[in-house]
Each structure stands twice: as C-alpha cells, then as structure tokens.
C-alpha angles and dihedrals in degrees: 000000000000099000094055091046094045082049093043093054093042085054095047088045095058087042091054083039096058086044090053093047094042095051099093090060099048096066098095131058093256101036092060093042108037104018089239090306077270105107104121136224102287099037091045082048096054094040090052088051107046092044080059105058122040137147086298089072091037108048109004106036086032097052098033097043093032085060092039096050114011123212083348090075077082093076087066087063098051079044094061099043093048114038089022093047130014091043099033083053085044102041099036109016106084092032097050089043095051087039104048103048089041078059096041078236108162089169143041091238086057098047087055094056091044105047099041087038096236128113102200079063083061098049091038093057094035083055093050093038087059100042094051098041085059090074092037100056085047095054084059100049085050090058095051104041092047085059106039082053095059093040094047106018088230112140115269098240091058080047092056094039089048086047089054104043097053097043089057093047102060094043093051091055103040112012121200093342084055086047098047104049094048083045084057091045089035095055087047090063093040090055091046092039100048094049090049100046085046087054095046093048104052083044090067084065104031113281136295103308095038087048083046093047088054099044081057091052095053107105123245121269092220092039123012096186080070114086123185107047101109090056099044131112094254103016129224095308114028098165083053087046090051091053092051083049097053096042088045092050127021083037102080092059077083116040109097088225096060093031085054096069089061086054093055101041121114109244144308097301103045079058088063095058095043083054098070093021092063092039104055084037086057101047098058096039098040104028084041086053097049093044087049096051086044086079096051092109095068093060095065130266117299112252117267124257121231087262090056101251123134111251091228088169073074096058095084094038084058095046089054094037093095111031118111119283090254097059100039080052088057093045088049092057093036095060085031089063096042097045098045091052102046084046079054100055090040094049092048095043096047097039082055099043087060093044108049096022095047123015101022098034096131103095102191084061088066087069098058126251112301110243109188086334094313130118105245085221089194090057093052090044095049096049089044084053086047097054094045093055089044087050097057089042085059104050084060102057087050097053088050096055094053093049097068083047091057092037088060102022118190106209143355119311089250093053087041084065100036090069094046104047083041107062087033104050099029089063091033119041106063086042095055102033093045095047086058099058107014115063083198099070106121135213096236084051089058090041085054097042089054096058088037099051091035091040107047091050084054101047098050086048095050091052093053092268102284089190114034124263093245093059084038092065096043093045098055093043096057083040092053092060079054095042088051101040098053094039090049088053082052108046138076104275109235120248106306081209104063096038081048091065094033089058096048092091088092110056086059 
C-alpha cells in the first residue's frame, strides 16, 4: 500500500506541476484552447493518443469485448491504429489543420457555422457536442474509479470525487499546454505500464502459449460442445467484432475532442511526425489492451448485477486483484494516466465549445470595439480575459454533471460510449470529413446528418436499444456519409463564390 500511494502522489504532484508551469500560456482564448496553435508533433501525438484510450479501453471495452470474443478483440486494437489513427492523422490531419486557421475556427461547432456559412448550425452542433460528452466522461470516470477501488480499497464515489477534482485543477490553470504535456508524461507511462501488466498477468498461467492452449480449450456460448472459438483468428462473432471496430475506430475522426489536436499542431511536417508517433502509440496500448482482456475468461466468470447480468467492467479489476503491489501500483497509474488525459480533453473541449459557440459566437467582438477607425485594444482584452474565466467556470459545471452521472451510472462503460460516440460521430463525422475535401457538401445535408446522426442514437435508446448500442453507432456513422451525399444531390448548392474562398487554403 505505500508504495501505490508514494507513486500515486508523485504522479498528482507532476500533474498539479505541469499545470503550474503551463499557467502563463493559458490566459488568452487561444492560448487555453489551442495552446497557441504552436504544440508541436509529439505532444499533439500523445495527446491524441491518450485522449484516445482511457479507463473505458482498459477496463470497460477490454473486459466487455475480450469475454465476448476471446484472443479475436485484438483485432479492435489493430482497428483503431490503423483506421483512428494512421488514416484519421493522414485523412484529416493536414485539411483540418490549413482550414481551420484560414476560418479562425478553434471548434467543430465552429467549424460547422463557418464553413457552411450558418450559425444555428453552430449552436446546433456546440449543443449536441455538450449533451453527448456528458456519458462519455462518466464512462470514464466508471472505468477509473472501479479500478482505483480494487488497487486502494477506497469506496468508488471519493474515487470519482478525487478523479474529478484533479483533473479540474490542472486544466483551469494551464489549459491545452497543461493538457498536452501530462498527456506526453502520462502515455509514457501507458506504453511502459501496459507491456508490464500484459507480462505479469500471463505469467499467472504459464506463459503465453500455455494461456493460448487453455482459451482454446473454453467451450463456445452459443455451443458449448464446440471448443476453439475464443482463440480463434476472427472469434465467435466476427460480423459483431467488425461493427465494434467500426464504432472504436472510425469513430474518433468525428469526436470534437480528437478532431481539436489537428487544429493546435505546428505545421505540415510536425503532422508527419504525429502521424507514426500516434500509430505505433496506438498499436501497443490499444492492441495490448484488447489482447490482455482476451484472457479474461481464465481468470473465472465476473460476478452477476441485481439485474442478473453479468458486471463485465469487473472482469479486468478481477484479472489485476491478485497480482503482486507492485504491479497493481503500476495498473492504477496506468489507467490514472489514461483516464485523466482523455477527462482533460473532454472538459476543454466541452467547456469551449459552450463559450465561443454559445455565449461568445459573435467574431468581430474578439477585436475590441472601433473608436474613429481605431481598435479600442482595452475593450478586446478585457473581453479575452472575460471568455477565459467563463471558460474555466464552465469546465466545472460540466465535471460536475458528469459526476452524478458517474456517481449513478445506467448502464455498462461500453453502452455508456456507444451512445455517445454514437450520436457525436454519427452527425459529425460525414459533415465534417466531406466539407474538407467536397465543395459540394450542402447546409440542409448538415441539417439532415445532425438528426440523423442525434435521432437514430435516441430512438434505439428510447426503445430499449433493439440493436445494441455498439451496432447503433456504426450503423448511423456509415449512414450519415449516405444521408449527406444524397441531400446534398437534392438541395440548393451554397454560394460557389464563398466555398471558393473557404477551400483556397490549400493552394497556399
């Protein structure tokens, strides 16, 4: 026990330190949002990363996926380097970068009201973008605190409380620089932590082959006269495998808080490095969490909830319980470092996202009142000075939303984000993707993506969730590209003139 809580306070006293350090840089709007629009290739790579993968990997879509499909939930990590980030860094990172500083765009609700030219758009998206972040931060507080409670004994809710606290602390003082640099010291730990935790835990049954050998010998759920399926290439259920691919993976190229590191890094070249930094980053975290939670099944079955279910966000917890201090130590700040990354990039972007895309939304405001043709350059720093302060108000009312969620949760972590990328990515992402790259891209199909997208997550919630949430979100981000592309044939193209001038940033 010392030793995990002498670890624990080094680690909270770096986090509070960076927050200190990064203070002077987080006093302007940009500053706190963007970090300057100066971080540069590794930091944006880690950040991307880390905001990536939390406890909601680790302990929620691990356990949950590694029972459902064995050895095969691997497959989900190679997904997500791949497809979330190799070709998210290589489809949208250089775009989103050029267009959105040609806009002066520092969300993607922003981005929406500027590109298509249409500020209910903006308030529409910034509205959406703060509902649906709310399940998803308190997945991942789910996922922390279940574990923190295992590793320290202390009861889940302080857990939670603690979790939130911190996490505020060090993004109030020094806002996406702050961010960025713990997401850079808390990946380091992730890449060490999750190759050491994999190594402890085969150990505990012999090793790789012999913990292969036995997961071939576990008996089929839908037949258990069949041996062999939770060790095979593709697992029991490779067509439900494909859909949590899709939603894990292809789902990020549409979450604000993921899309936003491409809007802060340096320049072209410092992309390219993001690029191969975040995918190999990606491959041993992810694909190392995925291959650890396919041996869940050796270590016994997770207990049952009142409802009879079984709690497979215990499933993980219970794989780590009895594994020496030292290794537990080394899991808590593992998922510590994940899980406070990935709150600070969902409290930043949503408390943002509320300032400039609702409150603040009128542009010309940001240079100060014209007095006889001058900038009255009091006004404008006054009003910079007011948004930052509004902006750190508001990161704390969200926390503390998403705290009585998490102090209550409805359902599993992995349901939890299945709703949330859901709704997010499936009216954000065609929009988004497609007005970077199609001039064609119309307002009404925006209009329709977003009720698409918003309405199809709803529907299937409010009727008990026929299809799971994990197909539901799949489902309505690959509809969303057909919803956009056809409305889009049908409806009134916007002025040739204007997209013109929004798409010759790239010819610069």
């Amino acid at each position: 026990m010392l030793i995990k809580v002498i670890l624990t306070i080094i680690f909270f006293a770096i986090t509070i330190g960076i927050g200190i350090y990064s203070r002077r840089q987080a006093n302007s709007v940009d500053g706190f949002v963007l970090g300057g629009r100066s971080v540069g290739g590794w930091l944006t790579a880690f950040a991307y990363g880390t905001s990536y993968f939390s406890a909601v990997v680790f302990v929620g879509y691990a356990g949950q996926f590694g029972w459902k499909y064995g050895l095969s939930s691997s497959w989900i990590g190679v997904g997500n380097a791949i497809i979330g980030s190799l070709l998210a860094w290589m489809v949208l990172g250089r775009r989103t970068k050029l267009m959105t500083q040609s806009i002066n765009s520092r969300t993607m609700p922003d981005f929406f009201g500027t590109r298509y030219n249409d500020q209910n758009l903006r308030v529409a998206a910034s509205i959406i973008a703060f509902v649906f972040l709310i399940p998803y931060t308190a997945g991942v507080y789910k996922g922390v605190s279940a574990l923190f409670e295992m590793g320290f004994g202390i009861p889940y809710e302080y857990c939670a409380i603690l979790m939130a606290i911190l996490t505020a602390v060090y993004v109030i003082l020094g806002g996406y620089r702050a961010t960025a640099i713990n997401d850079f010291v808390q990946g380091i730990i992730m890449l060490f932590g999750i190759c050491a935790v994999i190594a402890a835990v085969l150990a505990t049954k012999g090793g790789l082959v012999e913990a292969t050998q036995a997961m071939a010998a576990l008996p089929s759920d839908a037949d258990p006269a069949v041996n062999g399926g939770f060790a095979s290439l593709f697992g029991p259920d490779p067509w439900s495998l494909l859909g949590v691919v899709i939603l894990t993976s292809l789902g990020t190229w549409g979450l604000p808080q993921m899309v936003g590191k491409f809007y802060s890094i340096t320049d072209e070249s410092a992309i390219r490095r993001g690029t191969i930094i975040s995918t190999i980053f990606a491959l041993i975290v992810a694909g190392g969490c995925y291959f650890l939670g396919g041996y869940g099944r050796l270590f016994g079955t997770p207990p049952a909830l009142p409802n009879g279910k079984l709690d497979f966000d215990a499933i993980v917890p219970g794989m780590l319980s009895t594994m020496p201090d030292i290794i537990i130590a080394l899991v808590v700040l593992l998922v510590l470092s994940a899980s406070m990354s990935t709150l600070a990039g969902l409290v930043l972007t949503s408390s943002s996202t509320m300032t400039l895309d609702l409150i603040y939304r009128d542009k010309q405001s940001e240079g100060g009142e014209v007095e006889g043709g001058k900038i009255n350059e009091a006004v404008a720093k006054k009003i910079e000075q007011r948004k930052v302060l509004i902006l750190r108000v508001l990161i704390v009312f969200f926390i503390a939303i998403s705290i009585l969620i998490a102090l209550n949760p409805p359902t599993f972590i992995a349901q939890l984000m299945g709703i949330s990328w859901g709704a997010l990515a499936g009216a954000f992402l065609a929009p988004f993707m497609m007005g970077l790259y199609w001039k064609g891209v119309t307002r009404s199909s925006v209009w329709a993506c977003f009720v698409w997208g918003v309405g199809t997550t709803l529907v299937n919630m409010l009727l008990g969730n026929p299809i799971s949430p994990i197909n539901c979100g799949a489902i309505a981000m690959l509809g969303g590209f057909v919803v956009v592309f056809i409305v889009s044939l049908l409806t009134p193209k916007m002025n040739k003139e204007y997209v013109n001038q929004i798409f010759s940033c790239y010819k610069k």
